[in-house]
C-alpha positions in Angstrom: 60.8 6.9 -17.4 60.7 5.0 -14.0 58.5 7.7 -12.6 55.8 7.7 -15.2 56.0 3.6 -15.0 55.1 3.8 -11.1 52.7 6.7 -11.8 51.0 4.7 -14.2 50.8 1.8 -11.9 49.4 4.0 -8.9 46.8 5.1 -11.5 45.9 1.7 -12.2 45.2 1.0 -8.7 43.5 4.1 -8.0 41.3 3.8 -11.0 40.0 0.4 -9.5 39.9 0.9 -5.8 39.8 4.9 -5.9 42.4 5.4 -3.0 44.8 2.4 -3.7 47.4 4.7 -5.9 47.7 6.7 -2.7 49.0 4.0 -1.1 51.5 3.1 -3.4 52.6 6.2 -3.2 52.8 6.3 0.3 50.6 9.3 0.9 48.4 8.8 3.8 47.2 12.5 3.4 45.8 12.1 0.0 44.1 8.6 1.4 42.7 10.4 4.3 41.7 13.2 1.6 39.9 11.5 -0.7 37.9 8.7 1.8 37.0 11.8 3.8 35.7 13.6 0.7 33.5 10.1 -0.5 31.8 10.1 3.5 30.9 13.6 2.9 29.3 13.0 -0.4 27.6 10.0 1.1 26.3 11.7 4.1 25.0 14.5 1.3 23.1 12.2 -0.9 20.4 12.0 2.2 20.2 15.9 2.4 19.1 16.3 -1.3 16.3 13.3 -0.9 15.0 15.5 1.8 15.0 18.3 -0.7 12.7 16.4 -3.2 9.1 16.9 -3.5 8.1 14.8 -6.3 8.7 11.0 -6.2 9.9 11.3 -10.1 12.8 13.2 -9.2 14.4 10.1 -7.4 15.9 9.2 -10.7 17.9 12.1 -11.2 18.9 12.1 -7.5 20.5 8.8 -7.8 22.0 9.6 -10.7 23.2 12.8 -9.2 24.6 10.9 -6.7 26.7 8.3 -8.7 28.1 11.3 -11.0 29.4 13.5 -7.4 31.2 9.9 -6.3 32.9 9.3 -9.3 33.8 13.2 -9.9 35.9 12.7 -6.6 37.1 9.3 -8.3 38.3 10.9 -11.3 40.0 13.5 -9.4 41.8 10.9 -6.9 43.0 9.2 -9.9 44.7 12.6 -11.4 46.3 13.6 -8.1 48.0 9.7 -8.1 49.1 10.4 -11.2 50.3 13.8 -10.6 51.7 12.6 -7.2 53.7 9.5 -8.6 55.1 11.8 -11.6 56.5 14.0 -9.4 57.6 11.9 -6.9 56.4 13.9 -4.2 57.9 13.1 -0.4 56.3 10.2 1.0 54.3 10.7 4.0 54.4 7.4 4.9 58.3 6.4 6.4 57.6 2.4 6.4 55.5 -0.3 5.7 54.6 -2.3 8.7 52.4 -5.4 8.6 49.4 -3.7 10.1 49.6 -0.8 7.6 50.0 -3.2 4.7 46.6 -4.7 5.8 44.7 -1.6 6.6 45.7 -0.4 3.1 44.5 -3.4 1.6 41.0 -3.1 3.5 40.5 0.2 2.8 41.2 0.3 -1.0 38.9 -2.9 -0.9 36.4 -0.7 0.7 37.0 1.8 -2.1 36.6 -0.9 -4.7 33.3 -1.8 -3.7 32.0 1.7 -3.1 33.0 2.8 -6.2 31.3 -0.2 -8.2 28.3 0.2 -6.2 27.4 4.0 -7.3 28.8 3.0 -11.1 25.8 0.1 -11.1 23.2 3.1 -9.5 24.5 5.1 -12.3 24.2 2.2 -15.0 20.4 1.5 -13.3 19.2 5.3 -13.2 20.5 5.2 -17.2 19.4 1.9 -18.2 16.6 1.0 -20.8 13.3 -1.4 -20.1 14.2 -4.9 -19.3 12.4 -7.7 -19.2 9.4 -7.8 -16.6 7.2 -10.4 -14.8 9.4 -12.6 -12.6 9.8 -12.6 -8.7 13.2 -10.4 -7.7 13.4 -9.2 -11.5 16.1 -6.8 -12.0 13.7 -3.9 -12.8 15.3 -1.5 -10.9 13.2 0.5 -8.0 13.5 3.7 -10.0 11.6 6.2 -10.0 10.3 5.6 -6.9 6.7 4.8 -6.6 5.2 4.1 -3.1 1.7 3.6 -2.7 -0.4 0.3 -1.0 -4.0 -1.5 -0.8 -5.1 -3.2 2.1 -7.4 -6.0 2.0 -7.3 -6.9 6.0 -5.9 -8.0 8.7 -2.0 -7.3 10.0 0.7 -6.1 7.1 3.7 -8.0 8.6 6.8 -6.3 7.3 9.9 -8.9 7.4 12.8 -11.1 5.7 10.3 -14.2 5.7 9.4 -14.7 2.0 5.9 -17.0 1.5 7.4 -20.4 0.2 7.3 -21.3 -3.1 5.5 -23.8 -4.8 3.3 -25.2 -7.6 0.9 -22.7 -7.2 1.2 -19.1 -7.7 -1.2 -16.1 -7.1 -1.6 -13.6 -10.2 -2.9 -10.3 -10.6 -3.3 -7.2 -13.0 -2.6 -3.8 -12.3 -4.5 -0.9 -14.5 -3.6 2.7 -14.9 -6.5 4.6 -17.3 -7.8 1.6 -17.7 -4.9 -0.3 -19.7 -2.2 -2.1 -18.7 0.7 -0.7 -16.4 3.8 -2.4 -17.2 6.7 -2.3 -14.5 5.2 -1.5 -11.8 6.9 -3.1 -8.8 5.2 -5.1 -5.9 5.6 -6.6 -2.7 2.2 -9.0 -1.6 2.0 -9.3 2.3 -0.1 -12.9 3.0 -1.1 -14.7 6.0 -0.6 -12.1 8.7 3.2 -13.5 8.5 4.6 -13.5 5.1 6.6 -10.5 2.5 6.8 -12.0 -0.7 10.1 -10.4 -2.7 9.6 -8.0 -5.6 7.4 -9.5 -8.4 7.5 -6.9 -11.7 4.1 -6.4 -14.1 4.9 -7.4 -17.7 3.8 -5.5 -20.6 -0.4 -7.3 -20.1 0.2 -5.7 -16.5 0.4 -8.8 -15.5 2.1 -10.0 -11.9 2.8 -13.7 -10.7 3.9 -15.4 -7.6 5.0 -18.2 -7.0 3.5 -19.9 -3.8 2.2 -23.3 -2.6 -1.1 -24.4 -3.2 -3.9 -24.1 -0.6 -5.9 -21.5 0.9 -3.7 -17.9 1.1 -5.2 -14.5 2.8 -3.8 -11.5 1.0 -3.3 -8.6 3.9 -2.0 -5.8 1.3 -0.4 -5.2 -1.8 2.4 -2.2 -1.9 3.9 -0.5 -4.6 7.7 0.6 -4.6 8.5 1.5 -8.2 6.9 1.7 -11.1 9.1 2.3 -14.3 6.8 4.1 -16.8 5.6 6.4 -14.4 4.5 9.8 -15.5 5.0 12.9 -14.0 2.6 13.7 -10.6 1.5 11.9 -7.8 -0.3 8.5 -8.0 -2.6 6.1 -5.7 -3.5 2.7 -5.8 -7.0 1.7 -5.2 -8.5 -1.8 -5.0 -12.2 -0.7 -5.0 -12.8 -2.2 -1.5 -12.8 1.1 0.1 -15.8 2.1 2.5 -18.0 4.2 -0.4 -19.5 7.6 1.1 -22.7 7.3 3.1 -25.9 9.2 2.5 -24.8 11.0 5.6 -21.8 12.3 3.7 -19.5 10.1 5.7 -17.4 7.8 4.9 -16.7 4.9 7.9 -13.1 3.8 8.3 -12.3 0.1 7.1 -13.1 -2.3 9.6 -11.6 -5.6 8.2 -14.0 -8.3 9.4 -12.5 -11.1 7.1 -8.8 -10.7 8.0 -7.9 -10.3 4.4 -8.6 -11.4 1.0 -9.3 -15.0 1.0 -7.4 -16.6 -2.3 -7.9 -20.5 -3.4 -4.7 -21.4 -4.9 -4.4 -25.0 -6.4 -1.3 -26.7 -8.6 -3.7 -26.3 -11.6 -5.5 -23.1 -11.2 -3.9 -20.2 -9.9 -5.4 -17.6 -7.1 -6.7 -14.9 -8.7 -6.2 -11.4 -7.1 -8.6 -8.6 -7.9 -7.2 -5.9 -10.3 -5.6 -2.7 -9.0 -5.9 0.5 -10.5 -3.0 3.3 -10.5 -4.9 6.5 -10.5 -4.0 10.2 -10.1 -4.1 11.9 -7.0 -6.7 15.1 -6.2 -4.4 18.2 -6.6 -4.7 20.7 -3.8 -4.3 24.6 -5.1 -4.6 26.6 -2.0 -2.8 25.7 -0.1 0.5 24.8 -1.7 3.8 25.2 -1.3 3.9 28.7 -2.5 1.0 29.7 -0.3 1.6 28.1 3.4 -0.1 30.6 5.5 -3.9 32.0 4.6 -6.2 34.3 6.0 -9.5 33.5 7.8 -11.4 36.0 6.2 -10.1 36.0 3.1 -9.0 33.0 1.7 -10.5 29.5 0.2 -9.4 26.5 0.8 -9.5 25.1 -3.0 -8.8 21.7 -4.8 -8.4 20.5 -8.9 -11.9 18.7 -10.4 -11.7 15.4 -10.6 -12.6 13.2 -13.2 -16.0 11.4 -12.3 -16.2 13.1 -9.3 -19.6 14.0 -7.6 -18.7 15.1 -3.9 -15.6 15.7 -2.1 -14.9 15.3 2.0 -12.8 17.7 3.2 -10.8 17.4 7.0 -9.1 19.6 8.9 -6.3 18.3 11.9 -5.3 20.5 14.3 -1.6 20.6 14.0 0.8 20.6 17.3 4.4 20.1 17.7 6.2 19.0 21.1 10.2 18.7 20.7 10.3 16.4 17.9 6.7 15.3 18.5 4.0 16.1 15.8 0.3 15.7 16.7 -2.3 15.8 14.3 -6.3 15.7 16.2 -8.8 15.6 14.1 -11.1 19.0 13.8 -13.7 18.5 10.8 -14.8 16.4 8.2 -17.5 17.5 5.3 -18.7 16.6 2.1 -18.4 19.4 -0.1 -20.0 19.9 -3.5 -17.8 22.2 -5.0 -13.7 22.3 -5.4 -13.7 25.3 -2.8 -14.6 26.2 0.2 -14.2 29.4 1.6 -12.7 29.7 5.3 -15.3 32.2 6.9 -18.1 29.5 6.1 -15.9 27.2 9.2 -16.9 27.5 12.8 -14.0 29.3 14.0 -13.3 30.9 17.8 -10.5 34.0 18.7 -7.4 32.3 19.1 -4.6 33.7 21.5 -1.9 32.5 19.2 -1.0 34.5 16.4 -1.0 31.6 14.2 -2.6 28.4 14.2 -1.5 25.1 12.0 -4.0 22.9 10.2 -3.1 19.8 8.0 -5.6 19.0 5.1 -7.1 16.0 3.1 -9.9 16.2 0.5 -11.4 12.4 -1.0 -13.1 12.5 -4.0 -16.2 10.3 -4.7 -18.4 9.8 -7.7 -21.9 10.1 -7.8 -22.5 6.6 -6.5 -20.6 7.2 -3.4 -17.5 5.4 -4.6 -14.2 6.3 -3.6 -11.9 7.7 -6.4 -8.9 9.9 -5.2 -7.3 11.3 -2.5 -4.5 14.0 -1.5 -1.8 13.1 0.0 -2.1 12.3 3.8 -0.5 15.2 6.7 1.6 16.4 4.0 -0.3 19.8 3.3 -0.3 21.9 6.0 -1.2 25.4 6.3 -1.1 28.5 9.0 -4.0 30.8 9.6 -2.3 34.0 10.6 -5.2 36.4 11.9 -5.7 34.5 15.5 -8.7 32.5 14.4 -8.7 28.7 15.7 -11.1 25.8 13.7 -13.5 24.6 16.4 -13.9 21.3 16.6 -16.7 19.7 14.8 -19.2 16.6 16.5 -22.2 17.1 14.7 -22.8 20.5 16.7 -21.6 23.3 15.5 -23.3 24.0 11.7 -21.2 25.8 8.8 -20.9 29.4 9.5 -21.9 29.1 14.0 -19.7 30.9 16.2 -18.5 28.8 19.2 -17.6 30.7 22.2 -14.1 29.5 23.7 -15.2 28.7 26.8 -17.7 25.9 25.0 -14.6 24.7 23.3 -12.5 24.3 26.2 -15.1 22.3 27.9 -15.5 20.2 24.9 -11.7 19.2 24.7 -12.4 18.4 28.8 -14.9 16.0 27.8 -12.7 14.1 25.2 -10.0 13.8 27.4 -12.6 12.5 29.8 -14.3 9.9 27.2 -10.5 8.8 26.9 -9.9 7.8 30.2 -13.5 6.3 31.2 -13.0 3.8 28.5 -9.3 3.5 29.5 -10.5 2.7 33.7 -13.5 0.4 31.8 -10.8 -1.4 30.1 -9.4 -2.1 33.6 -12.1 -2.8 35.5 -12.0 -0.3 37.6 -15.8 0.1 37.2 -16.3 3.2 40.1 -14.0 5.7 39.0 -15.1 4.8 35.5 -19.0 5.6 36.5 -18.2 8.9 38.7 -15.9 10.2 35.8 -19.4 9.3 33.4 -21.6 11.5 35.4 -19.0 14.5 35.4 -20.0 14.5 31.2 -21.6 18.1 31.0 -21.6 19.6 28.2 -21.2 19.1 24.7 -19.6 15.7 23.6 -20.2 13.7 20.4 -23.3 12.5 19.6 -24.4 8.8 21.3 -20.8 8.5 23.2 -22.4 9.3 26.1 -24.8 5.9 25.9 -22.4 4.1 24.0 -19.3 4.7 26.9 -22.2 3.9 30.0 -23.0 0.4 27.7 -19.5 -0.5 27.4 -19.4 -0.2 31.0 -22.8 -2.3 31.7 -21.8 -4.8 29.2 -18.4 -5.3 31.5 -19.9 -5.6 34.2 -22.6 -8.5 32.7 -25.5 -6.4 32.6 -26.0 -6.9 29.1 -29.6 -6.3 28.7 -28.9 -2.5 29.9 -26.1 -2.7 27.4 -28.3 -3.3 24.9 -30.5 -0.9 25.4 -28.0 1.9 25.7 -26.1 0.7 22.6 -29.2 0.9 20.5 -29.8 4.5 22.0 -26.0 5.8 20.7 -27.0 4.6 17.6 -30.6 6.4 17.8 -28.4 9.4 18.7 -26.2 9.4 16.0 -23.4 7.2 16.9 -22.6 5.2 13.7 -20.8 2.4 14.8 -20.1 0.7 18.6 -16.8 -0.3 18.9 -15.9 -3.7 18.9 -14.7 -4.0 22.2 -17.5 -2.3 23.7 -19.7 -5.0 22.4 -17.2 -8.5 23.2 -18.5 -9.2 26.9 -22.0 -10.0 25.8 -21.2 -10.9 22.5 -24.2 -8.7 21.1 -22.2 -7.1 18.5 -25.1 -5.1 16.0 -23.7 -5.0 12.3 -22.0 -2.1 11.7 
């Protein structure tokens, strides 16, 4: 009777701390044992995210998790009882003071590890709750990470915006109705990272903030609880629409973000965001990684309202645990294919070559829509063909000889560093370096880099005159810099 009276107490402790019994039973082994076995599991858990492809599946991986930590709980807890039963020889000969404490800490530590993966268990399992206050309890599952950027610098930190009278309020859409628990973070003032503030079932968000004038940098998404199966986007319909070149210019900013009045009466109304699908790549995918020049297409899904797609191609590179993607080609494209033989290509020496792909799609008005995901696709070309690299020279189809694409890469190296000595000053390497440009180079850089370098060194009517020749050229935009030290900035 006494031993099922101490086996039942070593169960009790067990069951709360997951390794206390052990102790009463003076089995350091077992101890060892079992807080071993709950490391391993936890240095697992970061194994299978790596293993996920789809954001949805981060429900079931928590859940996954939670159930393997308290499979080895259950089990700890039958061993004390088996252990204390039996009355199995005590590995431990005596308490000393300094044991009695570590025992203590460590069944502590058990106690709190074990409650934690119960309440991820509770979380991945629970039903909707109640939505639409900052730091709501919504739970950041499933996973859902996408952002809008309105300007300016996203300052990631622990410094909150403080709260006020005022607040700024926003809607977020998905198929044009309301998406309810979505959950967001609002980045303000080039400083501030507001906590989580939760949509409500009007898709509806609110923060509270002090009144006055507020800059929104960016809005990002990191769970969203009636999210469907697929991958998803945010867009804030401020992104640069395609230009009748078929090119679409990269977000320049200007304004520094989205100006917002807020006042103790009227709140600071944020533009709606809208949750849309993302364009669905076919070839390549995961079960196709490596494609043949001549006979393979690179091909996407339609997409809804869309008119014209851009397709770029990045040159993928891998140094030790370095990755670099350069740029290679960028297109629009009619169709939701595009064969590789209609790319200008060169022999490659290297068996294989790596390429990492993006398509946007845009309606007939230019507007953005969708996009892939970002470097995430890549692909090998395994019949020693190489992409060249595309300026506005080489047409669909033209056949670049390597030796022209070798001096090309010379010249971009080249551009690099002239605007890198012109940063410096150092004004005569930067102008014998400029007359070494032979060659092919993109359009306008030539006139653009040699008016960077007059405008530096005050000659800013030259500057002028050379800037307005890149753009003649082709060159769609001067950089801003290029332009500061005679403040003759053209718009863009």
């Amino acid at each position: 009777m006494a031993q099922w009276v101490k086996a039942a107490g070593a169960a009790v402790v067990s069951a709360g701390t997951g390794i206390g019994g052990h102790f009463v039973n003076q089995r350091w082994d077992r101890v060892i044992l079992f807080f071993a076995l709950g490391l391993l599991w936890l240095g697992f858990g970061p194994t299978i995210g790596m293993w996920l492809i789809e954001p949805f599946e981060a429900q079931r991986y928590v859940r996954l998790l939670a159930i393997g930590m308290l499979v080895i709980w259950g089990v700890s807890v039958a061993v004390t009882v088996w252990d204390g039963y039996r009355g199995t020889r005590a590995t431990i000969a005596r308490w000393t003071p300094t044991g009695i404490v570590g025992a203590l800490l460590l069944s502590l530590i058990g106690m709190g590890v074990g409650l934690q993966y119960a309440n991820y268990y509770l979380r991945a399992n629970a039903g909707p709750t109640e939505f639409g206050e900052a730091g709501s309890p919504s739970a950041s599952l499933p996973f859902f990470h996408a952002s809008v950027r309105y300007g300016g610098n996203t300052v990631y930190g622990d410094e909150p915006p403080p709260p006020g009278d005022g607040a700024l309020v926003g809607r977020v859409l998905y198929e044009g109705k309301p998406a309810a628990g979505v959950e967001l973070q609002l980045f303000l003032d080039e400083r501030y990272q507001s906590a989580a503030v939760t949509t409500d079932a009007d898709g509806r968000y609110r923060l509270a903030v002090e009144p006055g004038a507020w800059r929104v940098n960016g809005i990002q998404a990191t769970a969203w609880r009636a999210k469907p199966a697929g991958e998803f986007l945010m867009v804030s319909g401020r992104e640069p629409a395609l230009g009748a070149d078929g090119v679409a210019p990269r977000p320049t900013f200007p304004d520094r973000g989205l100006a917002v009045e807020v006042t103790a009466d009227q709140p600071g109304t944020v533009p709606d965001i809208e949750i849309r699908p993302r364009v669905r790549l076919l070839v390549p995918d995961d079960t196709t990684p490596s494609v043949s020049w001549s006979e393979d297409a690179l091909g996407w899904e339609p997409y809804p309202g869309a008119a014209t797609y851009v397709l770029s191609l990045w040159h993928v590179s891998h140094e030790g645990q370095t990755t670099t993607y350069r740029p290679v080609l960028s297109r629009p494209v009619a169709e939701t294919s595009l064969p590789l033989m209609a790319l200008p290509s060169v022999e490659a020496e290297a068996v294989e070559t790596e390429y990492s792909v993006t398509v946007k799609a845009y309606d007939a008005q230019g507007r953005f829509l969708s996009e892939t995901p970002r470097f995430r696709t890549t692909f090998t070309v395994d019949d020693r063909m190489l992409l060249a690299d595309e300026g506005g020279w080489p047409q669909a189809g033209d056949a670049v000889d390597a030796e022209t694409l070798a001096l090309r890469r010379t010249n971009m190296d080249r551009i690099k560093l002239i605007a890198l000595l012109i940063d410096e000053r150092m004004w005569e390497p930067a102008e014998t370096l400029l007359a070494r440009l032979e060659g092919p180079v993109d359009p306008g850089e030539r006139e653009a880099l040699e008016g960077y370098l007059r405008a530096e060194q005050g000659r800013c009517a030259e500057s002028q005159t050379l800037f307005e020749a890149a753009k003649a050229a082709g060159k769609r935009c001067i950089p801003e810099r290029y332009e500061a030290a005679c403040a003759n900035r053209p718009p863009c």
